[in-house]
FIKOLZA-1660 file (N, C-alpha, C; in steps of 0.1 Angstrom, whole numbers, plus 5000, padded with zeros to 4 digits):
% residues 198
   i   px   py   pz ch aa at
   1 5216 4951 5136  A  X  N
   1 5204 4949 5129  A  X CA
   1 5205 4954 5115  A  X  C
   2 5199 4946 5108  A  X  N
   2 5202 4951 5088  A  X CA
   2 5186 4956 5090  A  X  C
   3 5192 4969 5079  A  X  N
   3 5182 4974 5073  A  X CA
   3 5175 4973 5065  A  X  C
   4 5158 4967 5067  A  X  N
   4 5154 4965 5059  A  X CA
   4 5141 4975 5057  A  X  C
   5 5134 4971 5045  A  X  N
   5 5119 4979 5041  A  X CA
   5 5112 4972 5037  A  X  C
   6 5098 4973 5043  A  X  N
   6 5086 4958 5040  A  X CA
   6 5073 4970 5041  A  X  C
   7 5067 4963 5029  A  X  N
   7 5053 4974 5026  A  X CA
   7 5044 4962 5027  A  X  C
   8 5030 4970 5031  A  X  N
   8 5021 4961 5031  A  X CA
   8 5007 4967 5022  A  X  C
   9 5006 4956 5018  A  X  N
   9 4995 4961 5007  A  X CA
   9 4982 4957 5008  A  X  C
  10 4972 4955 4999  A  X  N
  10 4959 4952 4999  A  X CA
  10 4948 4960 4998  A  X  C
  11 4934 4956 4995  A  X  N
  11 4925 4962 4994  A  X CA
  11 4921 4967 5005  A  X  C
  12 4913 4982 5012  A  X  N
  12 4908 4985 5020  A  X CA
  12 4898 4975 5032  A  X  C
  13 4903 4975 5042  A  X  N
  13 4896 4964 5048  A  X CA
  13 4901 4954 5056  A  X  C
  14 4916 4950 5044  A  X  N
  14 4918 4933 5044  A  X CA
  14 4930 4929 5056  A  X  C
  15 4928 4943 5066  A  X  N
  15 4936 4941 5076  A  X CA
  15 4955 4944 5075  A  X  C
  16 4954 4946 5063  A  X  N
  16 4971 4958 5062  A  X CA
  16 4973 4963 5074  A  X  C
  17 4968 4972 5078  A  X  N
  17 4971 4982 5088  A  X CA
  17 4974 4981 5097  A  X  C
  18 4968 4968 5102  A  X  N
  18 4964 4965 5116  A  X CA
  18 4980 4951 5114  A  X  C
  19 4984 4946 5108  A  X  N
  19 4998 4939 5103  A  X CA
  19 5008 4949 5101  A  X  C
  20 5007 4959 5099  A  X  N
  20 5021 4965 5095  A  X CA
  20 5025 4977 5106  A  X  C
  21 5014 4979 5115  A  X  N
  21 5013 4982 5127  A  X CA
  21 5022 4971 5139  A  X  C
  22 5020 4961 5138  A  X  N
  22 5018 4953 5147  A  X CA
  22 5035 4947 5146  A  X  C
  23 5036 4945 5130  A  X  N
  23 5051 4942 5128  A  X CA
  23 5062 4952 5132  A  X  C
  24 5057 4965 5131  A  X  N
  24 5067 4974 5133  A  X CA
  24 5068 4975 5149  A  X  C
  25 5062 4973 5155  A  X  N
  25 5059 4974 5171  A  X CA
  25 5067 4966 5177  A  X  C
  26 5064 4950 5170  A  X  N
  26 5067 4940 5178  A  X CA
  26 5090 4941 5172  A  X  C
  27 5090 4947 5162  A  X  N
  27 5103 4948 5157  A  X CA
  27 5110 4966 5162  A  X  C
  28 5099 4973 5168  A  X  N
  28 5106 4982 5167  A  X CA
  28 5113 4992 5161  A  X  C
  29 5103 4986 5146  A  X  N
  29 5109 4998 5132  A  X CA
  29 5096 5008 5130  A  X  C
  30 5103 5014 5124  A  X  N
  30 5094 5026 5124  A  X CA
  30 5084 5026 5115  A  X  C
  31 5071 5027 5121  A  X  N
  31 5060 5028 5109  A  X CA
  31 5058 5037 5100  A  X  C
  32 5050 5036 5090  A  X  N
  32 5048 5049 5080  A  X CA
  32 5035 5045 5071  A  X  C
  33 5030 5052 5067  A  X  N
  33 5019 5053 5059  A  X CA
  33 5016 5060 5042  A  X  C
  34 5007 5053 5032  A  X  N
  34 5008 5068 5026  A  X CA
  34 4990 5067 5020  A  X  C
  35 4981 5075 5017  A  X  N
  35 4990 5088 5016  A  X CA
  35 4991 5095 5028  A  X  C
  36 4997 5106 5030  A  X  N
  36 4997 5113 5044  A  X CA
  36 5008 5114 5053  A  X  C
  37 5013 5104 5058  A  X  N
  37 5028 5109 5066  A  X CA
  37 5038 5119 5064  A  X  C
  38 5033 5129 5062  A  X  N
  38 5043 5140 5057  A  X CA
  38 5035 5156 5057  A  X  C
  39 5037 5163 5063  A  X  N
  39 5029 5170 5063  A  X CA
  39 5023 5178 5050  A  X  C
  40 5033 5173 5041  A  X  N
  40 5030 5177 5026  A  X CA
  40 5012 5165 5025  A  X  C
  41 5023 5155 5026  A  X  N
  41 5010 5144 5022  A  X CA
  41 4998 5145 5029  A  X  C
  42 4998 5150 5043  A  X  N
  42 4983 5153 5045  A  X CA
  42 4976 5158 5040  A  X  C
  43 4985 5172 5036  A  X  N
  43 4977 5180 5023  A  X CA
  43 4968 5177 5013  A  X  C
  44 4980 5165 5006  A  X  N
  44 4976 5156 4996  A  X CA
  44 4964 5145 4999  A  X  C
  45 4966 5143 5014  A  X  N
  45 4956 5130 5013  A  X CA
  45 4946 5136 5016  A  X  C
  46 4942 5147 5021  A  X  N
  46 4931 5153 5024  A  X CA
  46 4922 5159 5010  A  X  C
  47 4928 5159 4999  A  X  N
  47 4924 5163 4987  A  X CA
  47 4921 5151 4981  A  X  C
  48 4929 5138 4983  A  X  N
  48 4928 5127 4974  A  X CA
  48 4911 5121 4981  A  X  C
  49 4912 5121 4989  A  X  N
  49 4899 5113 4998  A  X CA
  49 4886 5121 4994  A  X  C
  50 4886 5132 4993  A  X  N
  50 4875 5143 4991  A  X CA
  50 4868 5136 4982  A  X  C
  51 4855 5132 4979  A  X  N
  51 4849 5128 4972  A  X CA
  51 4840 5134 4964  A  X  C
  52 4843 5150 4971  A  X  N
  52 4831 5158 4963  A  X CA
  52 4838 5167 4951  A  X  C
  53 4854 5165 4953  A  X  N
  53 4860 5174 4947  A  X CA
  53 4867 5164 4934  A  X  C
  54 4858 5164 4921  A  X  N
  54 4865 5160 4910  A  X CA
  54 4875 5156 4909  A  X  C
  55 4883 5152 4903  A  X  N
  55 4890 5143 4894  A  X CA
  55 4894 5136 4888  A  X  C
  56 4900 5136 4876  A  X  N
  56 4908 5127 4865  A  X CA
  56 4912 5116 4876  A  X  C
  57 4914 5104 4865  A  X  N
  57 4924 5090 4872  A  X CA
  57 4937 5095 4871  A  X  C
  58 4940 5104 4862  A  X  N
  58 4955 5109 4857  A  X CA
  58 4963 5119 4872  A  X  C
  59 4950 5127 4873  A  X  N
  59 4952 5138 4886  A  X CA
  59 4955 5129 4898  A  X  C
  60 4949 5118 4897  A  X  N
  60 4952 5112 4910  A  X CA
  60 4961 5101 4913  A  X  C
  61 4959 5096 4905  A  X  N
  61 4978 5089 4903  A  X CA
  61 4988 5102 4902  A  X  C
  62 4989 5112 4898  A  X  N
  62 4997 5120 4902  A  X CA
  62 5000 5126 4914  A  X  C
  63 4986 5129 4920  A  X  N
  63 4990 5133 4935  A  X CA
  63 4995 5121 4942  A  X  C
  64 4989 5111 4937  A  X  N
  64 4998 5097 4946  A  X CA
  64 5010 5097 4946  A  X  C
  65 5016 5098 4935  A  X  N
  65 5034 5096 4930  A  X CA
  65 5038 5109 4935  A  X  C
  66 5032 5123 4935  A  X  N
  66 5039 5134 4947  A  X CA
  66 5041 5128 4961  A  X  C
  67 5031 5123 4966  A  X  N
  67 5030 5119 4979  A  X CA
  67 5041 5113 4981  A  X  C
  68 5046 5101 4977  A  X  N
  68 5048 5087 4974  A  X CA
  68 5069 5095 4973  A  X  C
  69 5067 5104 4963  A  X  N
  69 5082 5108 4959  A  X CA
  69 5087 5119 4973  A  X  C
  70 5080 5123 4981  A  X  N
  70 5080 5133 4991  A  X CA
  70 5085 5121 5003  A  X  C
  71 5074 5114 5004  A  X  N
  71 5077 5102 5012  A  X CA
  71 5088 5094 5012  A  X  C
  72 5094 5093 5005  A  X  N
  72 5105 5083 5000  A  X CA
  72 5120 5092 5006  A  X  C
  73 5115 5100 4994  A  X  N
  73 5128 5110 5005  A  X CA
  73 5129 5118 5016  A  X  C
  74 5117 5117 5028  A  X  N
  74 5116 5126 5036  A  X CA
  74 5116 5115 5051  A  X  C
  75 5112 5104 5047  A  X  N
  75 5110 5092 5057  A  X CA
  75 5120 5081 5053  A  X  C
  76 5117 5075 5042  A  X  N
  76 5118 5063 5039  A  X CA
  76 5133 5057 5038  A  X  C
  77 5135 5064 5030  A  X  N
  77 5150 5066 5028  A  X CA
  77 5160 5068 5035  A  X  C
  78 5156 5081 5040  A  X  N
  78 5168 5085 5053  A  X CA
  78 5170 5076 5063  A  X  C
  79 5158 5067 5069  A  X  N
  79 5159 5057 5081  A  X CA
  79 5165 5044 5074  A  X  C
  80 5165 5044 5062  A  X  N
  80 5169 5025 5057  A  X CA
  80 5184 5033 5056  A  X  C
  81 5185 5041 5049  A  X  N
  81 5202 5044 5049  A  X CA
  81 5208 5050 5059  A  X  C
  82 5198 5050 5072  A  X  N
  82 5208 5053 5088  A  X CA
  82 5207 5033 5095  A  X  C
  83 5201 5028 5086  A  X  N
  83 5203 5012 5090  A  X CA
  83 5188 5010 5100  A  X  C
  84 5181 5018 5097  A  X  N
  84 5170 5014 5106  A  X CA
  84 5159 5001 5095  A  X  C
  85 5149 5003 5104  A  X  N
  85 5138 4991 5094  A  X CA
  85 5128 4999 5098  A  X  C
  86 5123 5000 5082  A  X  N
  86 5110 5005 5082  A  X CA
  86 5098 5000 5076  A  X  C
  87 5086 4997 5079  A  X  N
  87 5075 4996 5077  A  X CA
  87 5065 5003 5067  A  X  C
  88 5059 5001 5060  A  X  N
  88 5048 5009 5049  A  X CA
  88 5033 5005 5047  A  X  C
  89 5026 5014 5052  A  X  N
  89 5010 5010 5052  A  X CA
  89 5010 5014 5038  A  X  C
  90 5010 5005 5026  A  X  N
  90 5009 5011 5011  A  X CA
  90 5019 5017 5005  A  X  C
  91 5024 5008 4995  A  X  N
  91 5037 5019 4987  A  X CA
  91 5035 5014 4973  A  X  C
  92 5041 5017 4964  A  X  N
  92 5034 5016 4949  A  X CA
  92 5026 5007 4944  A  X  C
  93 5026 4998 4950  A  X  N
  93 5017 4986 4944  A  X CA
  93 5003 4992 4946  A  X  C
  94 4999 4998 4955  A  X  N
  94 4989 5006 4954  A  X CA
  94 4982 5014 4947  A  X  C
  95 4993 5020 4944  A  X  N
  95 4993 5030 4928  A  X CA
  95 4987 5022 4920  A  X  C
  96 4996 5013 4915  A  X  N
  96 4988 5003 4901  A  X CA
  96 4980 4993 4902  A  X  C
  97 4976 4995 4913  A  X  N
  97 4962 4984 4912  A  X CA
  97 4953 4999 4915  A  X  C
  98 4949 5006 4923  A  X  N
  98 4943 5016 4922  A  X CA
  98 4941 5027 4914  A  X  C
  99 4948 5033 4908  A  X  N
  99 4948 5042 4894  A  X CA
  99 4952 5035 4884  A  X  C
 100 4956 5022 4883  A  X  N
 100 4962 5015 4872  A  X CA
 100 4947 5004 4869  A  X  C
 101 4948 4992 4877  A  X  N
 101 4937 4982 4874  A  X CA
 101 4928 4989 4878  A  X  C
 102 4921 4998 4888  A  X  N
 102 4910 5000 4891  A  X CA
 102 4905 5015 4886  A  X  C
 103 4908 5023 4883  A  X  N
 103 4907 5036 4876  A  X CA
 103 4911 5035 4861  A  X  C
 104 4919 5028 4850  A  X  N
 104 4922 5024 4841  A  X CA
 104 4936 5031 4841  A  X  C
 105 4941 5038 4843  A  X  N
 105 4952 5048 4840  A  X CA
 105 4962 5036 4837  A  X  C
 106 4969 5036 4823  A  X  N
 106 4976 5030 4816  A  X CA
 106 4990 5024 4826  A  X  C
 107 4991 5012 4829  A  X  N
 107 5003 5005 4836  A  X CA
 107 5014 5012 4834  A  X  C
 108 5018 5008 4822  A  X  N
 108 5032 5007 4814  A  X CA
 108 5034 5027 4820  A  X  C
 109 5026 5033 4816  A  X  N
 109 5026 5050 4825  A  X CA
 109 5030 5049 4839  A  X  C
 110 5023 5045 4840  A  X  N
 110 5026 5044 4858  A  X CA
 110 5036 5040 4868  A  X  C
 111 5042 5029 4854  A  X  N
 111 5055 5019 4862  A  X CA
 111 5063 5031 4857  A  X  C
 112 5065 5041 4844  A  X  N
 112 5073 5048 4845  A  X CA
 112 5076 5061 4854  A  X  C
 113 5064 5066 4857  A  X  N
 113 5062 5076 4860  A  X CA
 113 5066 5073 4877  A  X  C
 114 5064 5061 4882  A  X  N
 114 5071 5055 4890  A  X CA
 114 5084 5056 4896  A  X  C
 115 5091 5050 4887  A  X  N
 115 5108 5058 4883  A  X CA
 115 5108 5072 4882  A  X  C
 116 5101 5080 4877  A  X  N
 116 5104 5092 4884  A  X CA
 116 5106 5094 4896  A  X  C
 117 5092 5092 4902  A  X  N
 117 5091 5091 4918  A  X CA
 117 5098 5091 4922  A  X  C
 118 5104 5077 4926  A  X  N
 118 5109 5068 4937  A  X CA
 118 5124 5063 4928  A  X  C
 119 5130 5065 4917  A  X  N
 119 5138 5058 4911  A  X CA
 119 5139 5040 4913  A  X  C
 120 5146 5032 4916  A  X  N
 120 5146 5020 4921  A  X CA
 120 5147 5020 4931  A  X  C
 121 5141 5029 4940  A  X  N
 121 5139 5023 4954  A  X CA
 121 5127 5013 4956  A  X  C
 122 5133 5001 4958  A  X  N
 122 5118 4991 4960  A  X CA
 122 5116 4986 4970  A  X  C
 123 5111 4981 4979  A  X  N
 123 5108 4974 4993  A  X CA
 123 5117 4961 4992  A  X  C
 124 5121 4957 5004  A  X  N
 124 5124 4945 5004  A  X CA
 124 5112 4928 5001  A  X  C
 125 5104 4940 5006  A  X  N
 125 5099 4926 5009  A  X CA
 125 5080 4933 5007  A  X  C
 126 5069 4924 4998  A  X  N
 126 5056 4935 5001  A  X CA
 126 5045 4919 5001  A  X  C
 127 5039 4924 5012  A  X  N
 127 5031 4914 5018  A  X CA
 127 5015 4921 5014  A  X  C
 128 5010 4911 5007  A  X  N
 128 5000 4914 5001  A  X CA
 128 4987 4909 5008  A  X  C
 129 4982 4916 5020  A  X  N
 129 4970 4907 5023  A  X CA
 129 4955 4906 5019  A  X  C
 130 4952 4895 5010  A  X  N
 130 4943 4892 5001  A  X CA
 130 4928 4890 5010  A  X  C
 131 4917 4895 5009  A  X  N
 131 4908 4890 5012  A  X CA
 131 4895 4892 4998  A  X  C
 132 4886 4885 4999  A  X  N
 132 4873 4887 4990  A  X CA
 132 4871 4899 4994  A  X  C
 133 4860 4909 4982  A  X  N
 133 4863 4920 4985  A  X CA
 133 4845 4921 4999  A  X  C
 134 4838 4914 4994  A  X  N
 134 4826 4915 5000  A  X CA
 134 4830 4915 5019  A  X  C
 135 4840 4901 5019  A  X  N
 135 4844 4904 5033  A  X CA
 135 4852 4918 5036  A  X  C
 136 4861 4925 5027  A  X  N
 136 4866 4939 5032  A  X CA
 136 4852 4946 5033  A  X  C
 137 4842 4948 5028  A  X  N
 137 4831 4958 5029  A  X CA
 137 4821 4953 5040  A  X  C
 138 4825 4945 5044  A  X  N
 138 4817 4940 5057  A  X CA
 138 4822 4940 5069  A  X  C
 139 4835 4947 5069  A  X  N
 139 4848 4947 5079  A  X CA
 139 4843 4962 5085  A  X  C
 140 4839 4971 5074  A  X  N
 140 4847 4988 5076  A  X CA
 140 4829 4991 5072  A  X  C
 141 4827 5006 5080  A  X  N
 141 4815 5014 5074  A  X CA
 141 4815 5019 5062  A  X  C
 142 4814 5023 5055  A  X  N
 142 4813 5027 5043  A  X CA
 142 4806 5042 5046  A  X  C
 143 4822 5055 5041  A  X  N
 143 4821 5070 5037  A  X CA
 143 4820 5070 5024  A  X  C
 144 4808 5079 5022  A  X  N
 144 4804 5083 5006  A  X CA
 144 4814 5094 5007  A  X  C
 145 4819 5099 5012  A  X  N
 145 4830 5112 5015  A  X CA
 145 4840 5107 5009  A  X  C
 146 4850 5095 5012  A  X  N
 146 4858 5090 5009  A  X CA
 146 4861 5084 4993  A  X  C
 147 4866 5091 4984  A  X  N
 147 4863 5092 4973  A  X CA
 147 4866 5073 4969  A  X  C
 148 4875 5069 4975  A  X  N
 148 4877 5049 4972  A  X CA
 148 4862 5041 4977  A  X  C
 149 4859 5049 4991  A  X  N
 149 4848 5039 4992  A  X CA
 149 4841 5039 4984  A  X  C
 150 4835 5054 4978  A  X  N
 150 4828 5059 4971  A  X CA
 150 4823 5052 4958  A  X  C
 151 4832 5047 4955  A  X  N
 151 4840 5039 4941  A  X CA
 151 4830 5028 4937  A  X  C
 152 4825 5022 4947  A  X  N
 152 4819 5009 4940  A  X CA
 152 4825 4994 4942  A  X  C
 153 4816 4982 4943  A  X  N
 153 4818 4972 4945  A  X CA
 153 4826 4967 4935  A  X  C
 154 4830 4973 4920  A  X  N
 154 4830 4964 4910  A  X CA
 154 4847 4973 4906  A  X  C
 155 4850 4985 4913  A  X  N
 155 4865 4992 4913  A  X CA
 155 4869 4983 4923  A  X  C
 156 4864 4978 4935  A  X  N
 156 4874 4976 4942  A  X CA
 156 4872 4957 4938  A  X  C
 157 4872 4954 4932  A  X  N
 157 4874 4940 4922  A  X CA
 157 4883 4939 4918  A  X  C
 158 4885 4953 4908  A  X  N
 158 4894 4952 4894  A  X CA
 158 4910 4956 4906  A  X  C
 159 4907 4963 4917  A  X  N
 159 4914 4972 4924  A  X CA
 159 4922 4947 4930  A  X  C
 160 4917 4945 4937  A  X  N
 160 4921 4934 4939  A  X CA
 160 4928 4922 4930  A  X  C
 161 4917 4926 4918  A  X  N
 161 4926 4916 4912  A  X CA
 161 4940 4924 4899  A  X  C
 162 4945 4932 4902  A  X  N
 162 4954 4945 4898  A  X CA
 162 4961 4932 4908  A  X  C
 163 4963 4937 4923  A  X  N
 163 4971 4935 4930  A  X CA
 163 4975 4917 4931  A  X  C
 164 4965 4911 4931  A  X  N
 164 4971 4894 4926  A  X CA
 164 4979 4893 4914  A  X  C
 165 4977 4901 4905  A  X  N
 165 4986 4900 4890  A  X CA
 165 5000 4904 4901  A  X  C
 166 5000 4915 4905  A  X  N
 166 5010 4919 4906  A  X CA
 166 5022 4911 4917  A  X  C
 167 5016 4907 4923  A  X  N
 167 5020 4892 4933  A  X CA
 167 5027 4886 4921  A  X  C
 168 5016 4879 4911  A  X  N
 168 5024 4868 4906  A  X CA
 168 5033 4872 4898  A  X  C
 169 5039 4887 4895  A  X  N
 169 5049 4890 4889  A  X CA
 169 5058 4894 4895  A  X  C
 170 5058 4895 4907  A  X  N
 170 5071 4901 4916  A  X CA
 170 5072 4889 4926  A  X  C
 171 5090 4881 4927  A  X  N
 171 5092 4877 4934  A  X CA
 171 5091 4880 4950  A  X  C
 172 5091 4890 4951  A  X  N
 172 5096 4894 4966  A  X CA
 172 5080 4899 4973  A  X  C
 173 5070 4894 4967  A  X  N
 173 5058 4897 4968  A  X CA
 173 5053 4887 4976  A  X  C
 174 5046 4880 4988  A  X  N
 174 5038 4870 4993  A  X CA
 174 5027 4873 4995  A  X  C
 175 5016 4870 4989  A  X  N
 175 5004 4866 4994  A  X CA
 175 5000 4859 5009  A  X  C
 176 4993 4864 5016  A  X  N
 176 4985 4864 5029  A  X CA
 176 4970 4864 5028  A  X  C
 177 4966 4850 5030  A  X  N
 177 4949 4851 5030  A  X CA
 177 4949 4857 5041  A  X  C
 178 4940 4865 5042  A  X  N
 178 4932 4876 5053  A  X CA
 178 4923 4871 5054  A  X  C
 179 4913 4864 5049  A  X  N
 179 4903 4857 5055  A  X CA
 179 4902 4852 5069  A  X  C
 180 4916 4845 5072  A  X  N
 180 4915 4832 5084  A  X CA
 180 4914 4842 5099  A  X  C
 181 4917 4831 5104  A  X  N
 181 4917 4841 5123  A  X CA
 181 4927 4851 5121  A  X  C
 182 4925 4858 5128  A  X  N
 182 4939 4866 5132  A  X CA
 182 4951 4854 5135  A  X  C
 183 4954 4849 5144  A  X  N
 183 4964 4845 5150  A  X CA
 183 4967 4840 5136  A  X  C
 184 4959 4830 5128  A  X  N
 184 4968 4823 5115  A  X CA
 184 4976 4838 5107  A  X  C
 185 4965 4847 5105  A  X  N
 185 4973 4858 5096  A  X CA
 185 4986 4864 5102  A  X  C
 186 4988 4862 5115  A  X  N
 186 5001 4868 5121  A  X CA
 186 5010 4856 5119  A  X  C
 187 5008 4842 5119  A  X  N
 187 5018 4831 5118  A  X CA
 187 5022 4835 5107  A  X  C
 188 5011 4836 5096  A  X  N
 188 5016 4834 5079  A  X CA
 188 5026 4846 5079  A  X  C
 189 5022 4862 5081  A  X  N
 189 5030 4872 5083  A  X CA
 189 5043 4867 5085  A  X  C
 190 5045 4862 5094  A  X  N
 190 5058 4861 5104  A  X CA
 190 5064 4857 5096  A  X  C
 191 5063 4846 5093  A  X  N
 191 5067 4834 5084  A  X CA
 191 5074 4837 5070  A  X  C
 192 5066 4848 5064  A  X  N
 192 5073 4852 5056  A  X CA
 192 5083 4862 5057  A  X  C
 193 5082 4871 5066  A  X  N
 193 5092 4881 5071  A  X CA
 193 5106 4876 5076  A  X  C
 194 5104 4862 5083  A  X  N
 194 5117 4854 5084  A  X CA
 194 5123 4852 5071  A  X  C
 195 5121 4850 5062  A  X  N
 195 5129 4846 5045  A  X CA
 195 5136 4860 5041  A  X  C
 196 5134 4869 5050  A  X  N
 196 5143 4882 5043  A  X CA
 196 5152 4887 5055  A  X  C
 197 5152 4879 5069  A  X  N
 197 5157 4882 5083  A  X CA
 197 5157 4888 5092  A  X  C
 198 5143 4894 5092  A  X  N
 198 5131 4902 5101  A  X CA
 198 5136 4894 5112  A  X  C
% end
């Protein structure tokens, strides 16, 4: 088996989770998440989500890129370089549609500060599942606790269409309408995970 790394991305709602769950199962690679997989990152995500507790877009793209750089080396890495395959509920494309398009925090910062992080470690493969955002907020309850839900109809817009730019600048990026049945969004999945030898 070759080792690979496939992230999944999208707006809250548009069924990521429930795909990058289901690929890692049915393949037997190891799932992972962020923020949070790391007992560091719980820490972190349990601060990031807090919605009563302040912060800068700057503060939180930073705690993202801690998470993100803890994770990389404590999970992500070790298993692709023992030849395993591993799975990502969210990995930097997240970042820059979220603290970047949807919080304003400057790209061109981000992609660097990035490289800090993570150096060129990049996914093989990041599956972007697109839905309108009205259908994600009709999917999930809405926590005023949760500092993203919290955010507004009109963050998680900018937050979506962040992540379409970023599709159409990265090769290794596929779009997945999340709209359709399930069963189509598992065909399209598949479909593309075959092009890298999933």
């Amino acid at each position: 088996m070759t080792a690979l790394f496939v992230a999944f991305e999208g707006i809250d709602g548009c069924g990521k989770s429930t795909q990058a769950r289901r690929v890692a199962d049915a393949a037997g690679a190891h799932f992972t998440f962020e923020p949070g997989d790391t007992a560091l990152g719980a820490t972190l995500r349990e601060r990031l989500l807090d919605a009563s507790q302040p912060m800068t877009p700057e503060t939180e793209a930073l705690l993202m890129l801690a998470d993100r750089a803890h994770h990389v080396a404590s999970v992500i890495a070790p298993r692709v370089e023992r030849g395993e395959r591993v799975v990502t509920d969210r990995f930097l494309g997240s970042t820059l549609a979220y603290q970047g398009s949807g919080r304003g925090v400057d790209l061109e910062i981000l992609e660097r500060a990035t490289e800090l992080a993570v150096g060129s470690y990049r996914p093989d493969l990041t599956l972007l599942i697109d839905i309108p955002v009205d259908v994600a907020h009709s999917r999930r309850t809405p926590d005023r606790r949760d500092r993203f839900e919290a955010a507004g109809i009109e963050f998680h817009e900018r937050v979506r269409a962040g992540f379409l730019t970023l599709a159409q600048r990265h090769d290794n990026w596929v779009v997945i309408d999340g709209a359709r049945d399930r069963a189509a969004v598992d065909a399209s999945v598949d479909d593309a995970l075959r092009t890298i030898g999933w």
